[in-house]
N, C-alpha and C positions, 0 to 999 in steps of 0.2 A: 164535885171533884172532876168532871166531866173536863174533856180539850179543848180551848177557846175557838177552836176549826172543828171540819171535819175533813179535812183531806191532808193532817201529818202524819209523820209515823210515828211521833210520841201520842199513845192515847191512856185512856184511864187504866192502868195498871189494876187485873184482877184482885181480887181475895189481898186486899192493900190492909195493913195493918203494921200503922203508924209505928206503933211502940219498937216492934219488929226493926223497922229501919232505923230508927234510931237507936237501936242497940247495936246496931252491926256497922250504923258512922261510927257510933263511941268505940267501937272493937278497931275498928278502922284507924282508929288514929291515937288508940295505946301506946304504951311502950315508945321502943325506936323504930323511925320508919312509917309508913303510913299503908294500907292497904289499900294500891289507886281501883285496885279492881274492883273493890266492896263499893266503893264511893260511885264509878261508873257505874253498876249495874243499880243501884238504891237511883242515883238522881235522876242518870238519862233515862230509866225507864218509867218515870212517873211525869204525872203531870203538872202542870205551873199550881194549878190549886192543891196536888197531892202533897207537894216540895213545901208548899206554907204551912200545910199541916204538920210535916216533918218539922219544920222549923222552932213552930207553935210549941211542939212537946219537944223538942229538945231542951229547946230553952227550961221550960219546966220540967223536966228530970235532971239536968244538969248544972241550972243554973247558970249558963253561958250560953253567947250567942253563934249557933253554927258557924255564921259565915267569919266570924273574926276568928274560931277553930281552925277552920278547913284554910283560912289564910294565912294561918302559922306553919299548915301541914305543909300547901301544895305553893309551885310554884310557875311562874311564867305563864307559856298558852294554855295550859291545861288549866290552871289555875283560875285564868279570864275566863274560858269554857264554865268551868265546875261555880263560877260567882256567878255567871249571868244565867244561868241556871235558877239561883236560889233566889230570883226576884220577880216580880212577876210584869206582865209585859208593859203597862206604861212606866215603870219606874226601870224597865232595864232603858229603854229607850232615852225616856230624859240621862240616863246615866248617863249613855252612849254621846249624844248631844253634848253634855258636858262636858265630856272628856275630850269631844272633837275642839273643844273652843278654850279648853283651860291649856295657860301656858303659853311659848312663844307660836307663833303659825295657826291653823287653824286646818282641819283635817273632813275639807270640803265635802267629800264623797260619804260623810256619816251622816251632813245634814241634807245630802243630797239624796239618800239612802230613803230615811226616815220620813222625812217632808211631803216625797213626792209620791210615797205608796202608803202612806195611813189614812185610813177612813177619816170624816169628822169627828165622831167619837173617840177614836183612837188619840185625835190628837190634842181633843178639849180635854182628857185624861192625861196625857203627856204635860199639857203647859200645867195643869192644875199638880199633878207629882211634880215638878218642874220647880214651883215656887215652894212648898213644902220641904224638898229637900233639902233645897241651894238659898234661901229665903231673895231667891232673885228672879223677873219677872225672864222667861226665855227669850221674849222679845225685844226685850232691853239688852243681853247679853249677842244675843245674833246682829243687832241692828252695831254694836260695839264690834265686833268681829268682821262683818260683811261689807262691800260697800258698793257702791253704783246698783244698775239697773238687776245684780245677782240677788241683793241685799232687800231689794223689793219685791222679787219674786218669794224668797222663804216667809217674807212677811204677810205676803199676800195669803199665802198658805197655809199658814199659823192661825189666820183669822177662822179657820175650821168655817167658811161660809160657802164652799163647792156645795154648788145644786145636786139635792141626791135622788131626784126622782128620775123617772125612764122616760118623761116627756120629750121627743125630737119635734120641735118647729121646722119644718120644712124649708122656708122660706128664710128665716132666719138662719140656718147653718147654710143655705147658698148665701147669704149676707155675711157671716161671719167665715168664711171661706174668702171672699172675695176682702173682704176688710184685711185679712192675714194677709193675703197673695199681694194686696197694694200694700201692704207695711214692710214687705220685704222683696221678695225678686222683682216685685213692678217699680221699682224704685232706686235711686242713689241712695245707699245708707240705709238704716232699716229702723224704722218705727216699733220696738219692743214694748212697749206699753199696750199694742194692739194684742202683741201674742198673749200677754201676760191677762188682759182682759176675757181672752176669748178662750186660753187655757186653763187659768185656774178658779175661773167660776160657771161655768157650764158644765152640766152634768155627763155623763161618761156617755150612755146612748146618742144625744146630742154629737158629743164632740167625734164619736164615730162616722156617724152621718156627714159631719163639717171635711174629715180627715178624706172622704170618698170626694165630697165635692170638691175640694182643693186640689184632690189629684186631677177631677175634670179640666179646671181652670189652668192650672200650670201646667201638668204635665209628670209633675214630678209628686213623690212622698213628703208627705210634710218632716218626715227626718232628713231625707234632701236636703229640703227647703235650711233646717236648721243648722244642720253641718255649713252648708253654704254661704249662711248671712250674721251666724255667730260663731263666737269662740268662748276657749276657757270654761270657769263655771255655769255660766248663765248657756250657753249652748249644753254643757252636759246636765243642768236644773231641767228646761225646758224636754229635751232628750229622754229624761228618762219619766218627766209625767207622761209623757205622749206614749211611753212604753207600758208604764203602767196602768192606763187607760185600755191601753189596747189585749195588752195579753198580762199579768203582774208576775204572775208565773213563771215568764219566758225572763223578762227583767231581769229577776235573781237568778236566775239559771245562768244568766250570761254573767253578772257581775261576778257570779261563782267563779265562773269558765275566765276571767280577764281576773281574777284575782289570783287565780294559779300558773296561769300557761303563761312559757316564758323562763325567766332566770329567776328565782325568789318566789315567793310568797306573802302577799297583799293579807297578812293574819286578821288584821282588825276585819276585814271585810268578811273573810270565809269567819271567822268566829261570830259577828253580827250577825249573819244572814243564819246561819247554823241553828244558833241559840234562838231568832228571834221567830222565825219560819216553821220549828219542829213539829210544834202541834195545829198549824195552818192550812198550810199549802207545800208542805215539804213533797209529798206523793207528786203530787202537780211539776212541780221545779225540777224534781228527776227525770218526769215524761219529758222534760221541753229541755232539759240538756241532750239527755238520749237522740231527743228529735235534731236538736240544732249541731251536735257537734260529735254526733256518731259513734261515744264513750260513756260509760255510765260515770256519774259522781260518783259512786262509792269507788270506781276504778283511780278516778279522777286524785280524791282526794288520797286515797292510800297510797299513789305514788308522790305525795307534793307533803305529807307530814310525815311524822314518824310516834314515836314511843305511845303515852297515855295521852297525849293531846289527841293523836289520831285514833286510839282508840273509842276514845267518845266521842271522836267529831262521827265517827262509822257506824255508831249506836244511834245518832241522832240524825243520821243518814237514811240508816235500816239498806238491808238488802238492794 
């Protein structure tokens, strides 16, 4: 029942007895009207394997399925909140994915979200839910949706083949520094196949190492470097493995921070990151917004939502 991290603020909810919550969703959603407050404090405060057990024995005291319930109760953000809740982390993922690519357009920044900050396992889990629910292969469906040199890069990173161990070659990351540098600033036109080589199959120590010696040789940050010689999705692909690499923490803190500030609200993002983050690195993502933009999230968010969406997004926030 344990949290799939250990540094979110969702963690294994004490003295947890199942029967309990699932008495108080069914109470919750009697009569007319629905109790959003039962609902928030049962979901957001357990954890992704508490929530299946809740599910598990709903369904068997009830005979029905929670989430097709709770989807007759609740509606819009809250709603999205209170489902990606009830599924556990590679199937909310594929969801997400899904839903980036189902219908006209294609909603970049989910597959850009997801791609560039899942472990291997995370995402050999994602493609394997992936064909399970949708009986379609992910890679088939993105390769349909993407195209040029962007459409290469998700693919490259689907293959779940990043090197995961802490080996730096010395030698080889000034090689692979110098191969980037000549693929883009030393050059007319820029050689992406190089980046795409040296980004998503070298392991994270490694590519730190690479990131130090590229500053030597140019002069500049290799996010410089990318702002500079790219655009579009394929500059914001690239962009945010090199961020996840470096800090993954800081990454979602900021897409937090660019999903709110401003005029509107970027929901799909602050709800993905929300839901998918809680019991992770959520502790972490607060430090590195606090750090980076001098306001807590929880301040952040309570001025940018409102009603029961904001209540649970501030539950899944925590203090």
């Amino acid at each position: 029942m344990a949290a799939i991290g250990n540094r979110g603020t969702v963690t294994e909810a004490a003295g947890f007895k199942v029967e309990e919550d699932v008495n108080r969703l069914r109470g919750a959603m009697k009569g007319a009207g629905t109790d959003e407050a039962a609902v928030i404090e049962v979901l957001a405060r357990r954890t992704i394997a508490q929530r299946q057990r809740i599910k598990e024995a709903y369904k068997q005291t009830v005979g029905k399925d929670l989430t097709d319930d709770l989807q007759g109760e609740l509606t819009g953000n809250f709603e999205n909140v209170v489902l990606g809740l009830l599924m556990t982390a590679p199937v909310y993922d594929a969801y997400e994915l899904r839903n980036a690519m189902k219908g006209a357009g294609t909603e970049e920044a989910a597959l850009i979200d997801i791609l560039a900050s899942r472990t291997n396992a995370e995402i050999r889990a994602i493609t394997a839910v992936y064909i399970k629910d949708y009986e379609n292969n992910l890679e088939d469906d993105i390769d349909g949706d993407t195209s040029g040199m962007f459409q290469r890069v998700l693919v490259s990173l689907l293959t779940a083949g990043r090197d995961e161990s802490n080996t730096v070659d010395e030698a080889q990351a000034v090689k692979d520094a110098k191969d980037i540098y000549e693929a883009g600033e030393a050059r007319w036109g820029t050689d992406e196949v190089k980046f795409l080589t040296v980004l998503c199959v070298r392991n994270r120590n490694h590519l730190l190492q690479v990131f130090k010696e590229y500053q030597k040789i140019s002069g500049r940050d290799i996010e410089d470097s990318i702002k500079r010689e790219m655009s579009g999705s394929l500059e914001n692909v690239f962009l945010a493995i090199v961020k996840c690499l470096k800090n993954k923490p800081a990454f979602f803190a900021e897409r937090l921070y660019k999903s709110m500030k401003g005029l509107g609200t970027t929901d799909s993002i602050l709800i993905r990151i929300m839901v998918a983050r809680a019991e992770i690195d959520m502790l972490d993502i607060k430090t590195e917004f606090l750090k980076a933009y001098g306001k807590t999230l929880h301040s952040f968010i309570k001025g940018d939502t409102s009603g029961d969406y904001r209540k649970i997004l501030l539950e899944l926030c925590g203090e």
